[in-house]
Backbone bond lengths (Angstrom), bond angles and torsions (degrees), N, CA, C in turn:
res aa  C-N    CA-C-N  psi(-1)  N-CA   C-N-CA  omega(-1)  CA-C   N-CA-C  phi
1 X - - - 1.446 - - 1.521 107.96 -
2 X 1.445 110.95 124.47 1.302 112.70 179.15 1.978 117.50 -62.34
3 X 1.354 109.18 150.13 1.802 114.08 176.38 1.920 94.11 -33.36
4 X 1.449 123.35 -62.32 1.344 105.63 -159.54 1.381 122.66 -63.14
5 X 1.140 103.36 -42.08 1.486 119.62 168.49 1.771 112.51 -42.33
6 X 0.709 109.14 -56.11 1.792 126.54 -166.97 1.632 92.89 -72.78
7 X 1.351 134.12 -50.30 1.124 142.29 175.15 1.783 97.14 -51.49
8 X 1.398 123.24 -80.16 1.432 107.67 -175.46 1.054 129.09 -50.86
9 X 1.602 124.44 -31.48 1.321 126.76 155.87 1.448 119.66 -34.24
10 X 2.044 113.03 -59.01 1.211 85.45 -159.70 1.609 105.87 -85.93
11 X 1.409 116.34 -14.80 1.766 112.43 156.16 1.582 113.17 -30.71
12 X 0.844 105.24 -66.13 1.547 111.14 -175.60 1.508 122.02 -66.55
13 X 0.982 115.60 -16.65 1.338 136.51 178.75 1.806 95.92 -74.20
14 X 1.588 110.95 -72.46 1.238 117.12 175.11 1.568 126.38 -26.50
15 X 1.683 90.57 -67.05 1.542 89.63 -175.49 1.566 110.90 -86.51
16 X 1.229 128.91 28.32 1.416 127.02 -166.89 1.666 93.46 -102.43
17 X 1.391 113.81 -28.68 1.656 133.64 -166.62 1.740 93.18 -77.20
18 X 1.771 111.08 -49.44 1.408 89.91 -172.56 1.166 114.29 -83.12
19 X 1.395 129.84 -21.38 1.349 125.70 -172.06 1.579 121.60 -94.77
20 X 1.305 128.51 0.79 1.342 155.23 155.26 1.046 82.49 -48.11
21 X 1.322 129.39 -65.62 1.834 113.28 -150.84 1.398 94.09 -105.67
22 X 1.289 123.70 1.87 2.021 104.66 164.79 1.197 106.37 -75.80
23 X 1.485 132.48 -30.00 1.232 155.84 -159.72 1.682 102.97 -70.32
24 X 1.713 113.10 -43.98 1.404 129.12 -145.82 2.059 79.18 -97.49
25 X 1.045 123.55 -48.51 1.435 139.02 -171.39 1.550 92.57 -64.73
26 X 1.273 141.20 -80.93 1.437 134.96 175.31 1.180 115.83 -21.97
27 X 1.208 113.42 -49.98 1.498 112.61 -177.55 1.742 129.93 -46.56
28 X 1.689 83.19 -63.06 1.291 119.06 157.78 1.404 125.06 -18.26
29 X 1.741 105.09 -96.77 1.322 112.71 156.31 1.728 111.99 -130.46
30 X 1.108 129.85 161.79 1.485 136.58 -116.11 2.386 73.09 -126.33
31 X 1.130 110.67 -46.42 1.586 130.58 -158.61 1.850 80.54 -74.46
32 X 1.629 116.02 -66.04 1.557 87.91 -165.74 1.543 123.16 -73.36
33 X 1.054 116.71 -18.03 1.678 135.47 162.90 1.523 96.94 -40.52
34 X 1.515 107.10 -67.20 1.476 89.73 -162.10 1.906 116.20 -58.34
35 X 1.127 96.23 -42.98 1.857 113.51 172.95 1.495 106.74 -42.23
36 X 1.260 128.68 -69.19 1.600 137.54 157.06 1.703 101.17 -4.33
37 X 1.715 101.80 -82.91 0.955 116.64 -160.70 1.801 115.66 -60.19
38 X 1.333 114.79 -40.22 1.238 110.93 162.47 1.756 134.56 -80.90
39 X 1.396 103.64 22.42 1.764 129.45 -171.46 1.278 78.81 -109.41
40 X 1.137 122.76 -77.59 1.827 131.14 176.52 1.665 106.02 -28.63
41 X 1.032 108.59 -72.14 2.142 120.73 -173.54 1.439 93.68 -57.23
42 X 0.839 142.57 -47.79 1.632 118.83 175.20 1.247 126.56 -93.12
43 X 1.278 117.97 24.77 1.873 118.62 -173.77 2.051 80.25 -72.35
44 X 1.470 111.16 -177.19 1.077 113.23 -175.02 1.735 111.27 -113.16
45 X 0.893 96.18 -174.58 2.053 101.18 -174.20 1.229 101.88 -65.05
46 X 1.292 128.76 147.13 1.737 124.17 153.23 1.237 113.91 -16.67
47 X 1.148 118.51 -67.19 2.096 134.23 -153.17 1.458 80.45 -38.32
48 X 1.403 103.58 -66.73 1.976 119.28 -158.99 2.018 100.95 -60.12
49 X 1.160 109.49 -63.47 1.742 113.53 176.36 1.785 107.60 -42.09
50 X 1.103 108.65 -59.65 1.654 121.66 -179.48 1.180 116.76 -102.15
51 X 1.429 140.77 73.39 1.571 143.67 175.19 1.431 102.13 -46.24
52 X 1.532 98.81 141.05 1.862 97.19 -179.44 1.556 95.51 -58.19
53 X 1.143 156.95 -92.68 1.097 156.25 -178.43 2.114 106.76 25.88
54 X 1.782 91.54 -75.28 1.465 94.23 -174.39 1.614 101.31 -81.67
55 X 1.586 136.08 -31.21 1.634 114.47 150.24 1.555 115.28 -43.06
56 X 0.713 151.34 18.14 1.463 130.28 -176.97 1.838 103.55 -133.67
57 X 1.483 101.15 -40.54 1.626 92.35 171.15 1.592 110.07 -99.37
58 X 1.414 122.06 8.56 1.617 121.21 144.49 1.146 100.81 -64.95
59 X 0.991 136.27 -92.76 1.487 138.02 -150.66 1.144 107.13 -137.89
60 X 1.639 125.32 87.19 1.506 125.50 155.20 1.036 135.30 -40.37
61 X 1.358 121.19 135.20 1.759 111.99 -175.61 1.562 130.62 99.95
62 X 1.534 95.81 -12.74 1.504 111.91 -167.90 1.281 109.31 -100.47
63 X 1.254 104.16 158.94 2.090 99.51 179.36 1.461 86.51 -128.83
64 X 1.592 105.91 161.04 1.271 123.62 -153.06 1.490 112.10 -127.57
65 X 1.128 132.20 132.18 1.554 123.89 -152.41 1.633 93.71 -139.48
66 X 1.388 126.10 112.05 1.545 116.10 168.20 1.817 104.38 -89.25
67 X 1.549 82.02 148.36 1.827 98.81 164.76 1.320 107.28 -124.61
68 X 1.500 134.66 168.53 1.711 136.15 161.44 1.944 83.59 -124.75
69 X 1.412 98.36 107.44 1.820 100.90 152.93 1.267 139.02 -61.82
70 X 2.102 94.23 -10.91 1.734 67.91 163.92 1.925 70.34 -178.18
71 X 1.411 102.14 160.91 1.714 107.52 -178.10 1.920 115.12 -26.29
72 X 0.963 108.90 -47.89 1.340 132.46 -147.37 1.687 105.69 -99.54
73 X 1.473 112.37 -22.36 1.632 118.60 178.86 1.255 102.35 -77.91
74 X 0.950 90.26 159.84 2.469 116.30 165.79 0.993 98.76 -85.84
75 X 1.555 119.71 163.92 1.441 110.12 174.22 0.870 151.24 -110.45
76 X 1.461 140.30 168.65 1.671 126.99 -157.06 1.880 94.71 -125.48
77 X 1.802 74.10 129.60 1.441 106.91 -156.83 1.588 94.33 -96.83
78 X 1.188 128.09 104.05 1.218 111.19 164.75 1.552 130.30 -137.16
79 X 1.755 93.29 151.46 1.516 90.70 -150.96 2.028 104.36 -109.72
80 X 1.425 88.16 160.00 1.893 94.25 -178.35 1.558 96.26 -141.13
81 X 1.112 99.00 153.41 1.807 132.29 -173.02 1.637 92.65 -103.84
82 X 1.634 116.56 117.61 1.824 102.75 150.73 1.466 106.51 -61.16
83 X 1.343 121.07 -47.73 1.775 130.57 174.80 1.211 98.32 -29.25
84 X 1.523 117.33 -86.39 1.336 135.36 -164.13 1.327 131.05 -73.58
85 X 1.210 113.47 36.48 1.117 127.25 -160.75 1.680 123.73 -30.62
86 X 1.567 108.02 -39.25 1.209 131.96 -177.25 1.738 124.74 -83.99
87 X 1.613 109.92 13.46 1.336 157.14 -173.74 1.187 118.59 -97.27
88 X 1.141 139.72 130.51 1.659 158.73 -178.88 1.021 127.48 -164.33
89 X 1.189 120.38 101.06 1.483 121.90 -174.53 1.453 111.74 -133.96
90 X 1.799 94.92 120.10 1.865 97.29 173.79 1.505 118.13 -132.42
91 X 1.203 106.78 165.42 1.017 131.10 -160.01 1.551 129.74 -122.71
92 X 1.637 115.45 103.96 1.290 109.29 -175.11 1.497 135.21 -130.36
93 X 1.188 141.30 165.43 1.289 137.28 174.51 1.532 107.67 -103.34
94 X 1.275 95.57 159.97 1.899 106.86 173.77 1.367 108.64 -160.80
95 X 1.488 127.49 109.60 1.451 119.68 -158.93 1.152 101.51 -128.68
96 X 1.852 134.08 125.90 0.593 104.65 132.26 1.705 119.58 -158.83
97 X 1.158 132.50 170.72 1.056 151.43 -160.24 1.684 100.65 -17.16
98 X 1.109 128.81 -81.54 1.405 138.66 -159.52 1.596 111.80 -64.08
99 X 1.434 115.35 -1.12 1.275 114.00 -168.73 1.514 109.58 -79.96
100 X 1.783 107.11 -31.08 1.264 101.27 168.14 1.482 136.60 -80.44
101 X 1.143 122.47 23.68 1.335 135.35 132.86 1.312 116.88 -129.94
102 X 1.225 160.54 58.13 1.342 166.20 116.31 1.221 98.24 -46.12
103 X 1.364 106.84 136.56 2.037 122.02 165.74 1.537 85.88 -49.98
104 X 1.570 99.32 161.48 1.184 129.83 163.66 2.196 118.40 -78.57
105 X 1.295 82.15 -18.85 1.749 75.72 178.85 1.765 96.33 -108.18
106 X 1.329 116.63 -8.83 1.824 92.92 -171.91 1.706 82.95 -94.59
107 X 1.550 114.24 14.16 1.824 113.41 165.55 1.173 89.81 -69.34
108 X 1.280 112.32 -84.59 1.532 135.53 -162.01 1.549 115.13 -51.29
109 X 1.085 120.17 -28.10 1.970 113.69 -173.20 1.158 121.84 -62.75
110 X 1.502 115.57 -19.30 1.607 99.87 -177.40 1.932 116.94 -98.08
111 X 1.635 99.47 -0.05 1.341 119.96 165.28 1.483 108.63 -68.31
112 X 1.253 102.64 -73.87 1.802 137.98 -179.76 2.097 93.76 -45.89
113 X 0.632 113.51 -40.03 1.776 125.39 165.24 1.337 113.86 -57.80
114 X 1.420 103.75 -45.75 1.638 95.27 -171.11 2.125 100.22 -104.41
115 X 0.882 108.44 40.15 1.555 115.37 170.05 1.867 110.42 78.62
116 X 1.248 114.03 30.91 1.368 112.63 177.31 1.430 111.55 -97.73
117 X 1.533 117.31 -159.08 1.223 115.78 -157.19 1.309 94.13 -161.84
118 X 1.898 126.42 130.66 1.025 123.28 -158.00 1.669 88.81 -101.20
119 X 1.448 107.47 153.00 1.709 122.71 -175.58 1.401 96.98 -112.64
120 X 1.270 110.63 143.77 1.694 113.91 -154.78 1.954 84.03 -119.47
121 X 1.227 104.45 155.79 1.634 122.32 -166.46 1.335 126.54 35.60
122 X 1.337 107.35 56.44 1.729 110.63 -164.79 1.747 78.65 -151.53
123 X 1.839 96.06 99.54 1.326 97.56 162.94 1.599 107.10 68.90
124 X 1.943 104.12 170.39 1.704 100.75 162.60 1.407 119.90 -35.17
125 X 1.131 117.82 -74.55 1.367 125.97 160.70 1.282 101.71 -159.85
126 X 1.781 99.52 176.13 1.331 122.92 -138.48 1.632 121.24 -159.74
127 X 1.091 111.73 112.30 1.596 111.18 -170.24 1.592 109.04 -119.06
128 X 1.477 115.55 169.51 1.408 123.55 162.89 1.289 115.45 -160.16
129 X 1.895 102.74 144.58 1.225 96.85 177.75 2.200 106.48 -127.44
130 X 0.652 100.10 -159.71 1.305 127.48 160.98 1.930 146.65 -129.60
131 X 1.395 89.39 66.76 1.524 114.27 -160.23 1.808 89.41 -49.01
132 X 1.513 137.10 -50.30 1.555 101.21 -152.91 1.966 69.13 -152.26
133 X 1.062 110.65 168.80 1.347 120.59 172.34 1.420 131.64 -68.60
134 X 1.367 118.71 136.29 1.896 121.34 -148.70 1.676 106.13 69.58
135 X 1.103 115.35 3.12 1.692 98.47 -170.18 1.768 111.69 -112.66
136 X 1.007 144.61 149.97 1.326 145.60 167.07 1.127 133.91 -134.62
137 X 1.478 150.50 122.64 1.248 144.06 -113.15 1.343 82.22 -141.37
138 X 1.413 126.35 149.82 1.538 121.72 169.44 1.742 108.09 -167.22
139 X 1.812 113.48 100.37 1.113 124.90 -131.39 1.903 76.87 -120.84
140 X 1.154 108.90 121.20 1.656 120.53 -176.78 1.805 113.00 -121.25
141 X 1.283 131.85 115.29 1.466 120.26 158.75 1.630 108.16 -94.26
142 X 1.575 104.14 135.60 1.464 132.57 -166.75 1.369 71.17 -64.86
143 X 1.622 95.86 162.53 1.708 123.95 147.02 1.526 122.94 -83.59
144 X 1.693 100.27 -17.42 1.185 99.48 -159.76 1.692 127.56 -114.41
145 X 1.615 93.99 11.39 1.773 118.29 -152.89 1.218 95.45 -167.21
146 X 1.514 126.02 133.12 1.352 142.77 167.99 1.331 110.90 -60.48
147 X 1.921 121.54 52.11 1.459 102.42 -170.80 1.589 90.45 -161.76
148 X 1.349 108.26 140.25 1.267 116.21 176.38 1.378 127.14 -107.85
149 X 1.757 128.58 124.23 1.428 127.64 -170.15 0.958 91.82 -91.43
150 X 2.086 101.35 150.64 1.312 133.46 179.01 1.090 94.98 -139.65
151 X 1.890 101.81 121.54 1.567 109.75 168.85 1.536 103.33 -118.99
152 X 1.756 115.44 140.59 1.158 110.14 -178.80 1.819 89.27 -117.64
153 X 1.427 116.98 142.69 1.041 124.27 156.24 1.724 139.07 -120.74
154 X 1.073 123.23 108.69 1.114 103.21 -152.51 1.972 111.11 -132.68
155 X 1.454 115.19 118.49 1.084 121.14 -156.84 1.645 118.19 128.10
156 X 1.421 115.67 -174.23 1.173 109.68 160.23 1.708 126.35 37.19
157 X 1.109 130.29 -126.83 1.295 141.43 -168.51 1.715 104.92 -114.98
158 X 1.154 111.72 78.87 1.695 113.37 -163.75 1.812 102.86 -52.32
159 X 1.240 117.92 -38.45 1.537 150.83 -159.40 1.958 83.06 -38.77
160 X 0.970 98.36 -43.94 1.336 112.47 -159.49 1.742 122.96 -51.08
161 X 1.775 92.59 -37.74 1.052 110.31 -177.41 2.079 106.33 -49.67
162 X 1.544 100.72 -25.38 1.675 84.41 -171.55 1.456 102.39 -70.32
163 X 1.442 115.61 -19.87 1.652 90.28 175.14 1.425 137.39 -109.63
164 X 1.126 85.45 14.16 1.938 112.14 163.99 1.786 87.89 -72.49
165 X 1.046 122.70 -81.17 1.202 138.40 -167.70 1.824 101.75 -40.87
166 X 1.321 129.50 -26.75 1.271 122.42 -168.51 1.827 94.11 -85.79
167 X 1.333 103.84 -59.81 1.312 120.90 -177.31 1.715 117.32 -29.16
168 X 2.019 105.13 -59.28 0.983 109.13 162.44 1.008 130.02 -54.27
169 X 1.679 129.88 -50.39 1.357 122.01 -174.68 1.447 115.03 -57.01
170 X 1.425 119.93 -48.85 1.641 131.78 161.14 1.797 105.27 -19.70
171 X 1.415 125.52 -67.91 0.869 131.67 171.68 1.576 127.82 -38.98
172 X 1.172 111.16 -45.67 1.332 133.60 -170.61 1.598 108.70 -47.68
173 X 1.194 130.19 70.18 1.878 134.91 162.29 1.194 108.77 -58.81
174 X 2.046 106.95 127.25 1.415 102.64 169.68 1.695 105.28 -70.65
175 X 1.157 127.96 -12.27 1.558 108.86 -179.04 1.446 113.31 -70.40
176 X 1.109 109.96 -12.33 1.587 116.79 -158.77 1.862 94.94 -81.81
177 X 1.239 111.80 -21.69 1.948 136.26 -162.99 1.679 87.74 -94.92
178 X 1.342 137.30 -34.91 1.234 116.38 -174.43 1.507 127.34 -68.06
179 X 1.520 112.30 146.12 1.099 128.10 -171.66 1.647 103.34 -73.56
180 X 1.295 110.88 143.07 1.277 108.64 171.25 1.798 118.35 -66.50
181 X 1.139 121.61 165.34 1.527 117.79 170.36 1.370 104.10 -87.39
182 X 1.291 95.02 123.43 1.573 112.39 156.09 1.378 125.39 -27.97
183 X 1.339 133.09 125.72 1.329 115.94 153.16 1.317 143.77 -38.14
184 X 1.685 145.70 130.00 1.443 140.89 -167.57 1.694 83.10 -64.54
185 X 1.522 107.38 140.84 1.757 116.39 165.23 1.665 89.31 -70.15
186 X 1.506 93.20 156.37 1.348 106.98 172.09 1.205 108.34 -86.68
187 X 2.022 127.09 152.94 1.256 119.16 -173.11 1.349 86.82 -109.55
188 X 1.338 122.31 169.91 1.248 157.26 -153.73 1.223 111.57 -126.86
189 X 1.548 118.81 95.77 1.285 124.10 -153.00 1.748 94.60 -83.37
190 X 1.491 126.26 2.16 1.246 107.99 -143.35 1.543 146.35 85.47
191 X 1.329 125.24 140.75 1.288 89.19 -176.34 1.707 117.38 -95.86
192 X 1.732 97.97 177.70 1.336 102.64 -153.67 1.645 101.65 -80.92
């Protein structure tokens, strides 16, 4: 499989994990879907999620490209090596409400289901798998924010992805997760 190919894969791979279960939640109820989806629409740009500071001792050398997959997603941060040409590494959020109290294994089961392997002191908890060959998936819920990082790495030294994934979560500020305040409704003086 050619670098581009393997690259959309593991894009798609990424956001296929968070939106599988926005998909399973809509169904569900129609009210927390929408909440999801607007927790997601306001996470902030890469620059703000990843300060050059922690981009640069994640992965030196790399330039950093944001996408939004779809109105309602956070964004996917993804990074390329001129060096490494054969290198891709991205970076995503998925937030939402119930995660900060959800057990730690009904986190992990639908990873641990599809042949992964849970990573012990990394975050709430923390799993990884290996969706297609050269590639490594490494799916983390913060302690500190209703939102779980997904790093896909793919190429090169996949191994790596666990410490992209540490780096990021480190990063991860619940202020950075707050919703803006609403506007005051306007009152209605009546008419004139």
């Amino acid at each position: 499989m050619r670098a581009g190919g393997r690259v959309a894969l593991g894009v798609t791979l990424a956001m296929g994990l968070a939106c599988r279960s926005r998909a399973t939640e809509a169904d569900a109820d129609a009210g927390v879907a929408a909440r999801v989806a607007q927790v997601n629409a306001m996470l902030p740009a890469c620059e703000v999620l990843l300060p050059s500071d922690v981009r640069e001792s994640m992965l030196p050398g790399f330039t950093m490209k944001e996408d939004r997959a779809c109105p309602t997603c956070g964004p996917l941060c993804t990074f390329r090596s001129a060096s490494e040409k054969d290198v891709t590494v991205s970076v995503t959020w998925d937030c939402k409400p119930h995660y900060s109290q959800a057990d730690t294994q009904a986190l992990l089961q639908p990873t641990l289901n599809l042949g992964g392997e849970e990573i012990p002191a990394l975050g709430k908890a923390a799993a990884r798998r290996a969706p297609a060959q050269g590639m490594l998936q490494v799916m983390a819920w913060d302690d500190d924010t209703p939102c779980a990082l997904i790093v896909t790495w793919l190429g090169g030294s996949p191994e790596q992805a666990l410490d992209v994934a540490r780096l990021a979560l480190g990063a991860t500020r619940p202020d950075s997760f707050r919703a803006p305040t609403p506007p005051e409704p306007e009152v209605d003086s009546g008419t004139p």
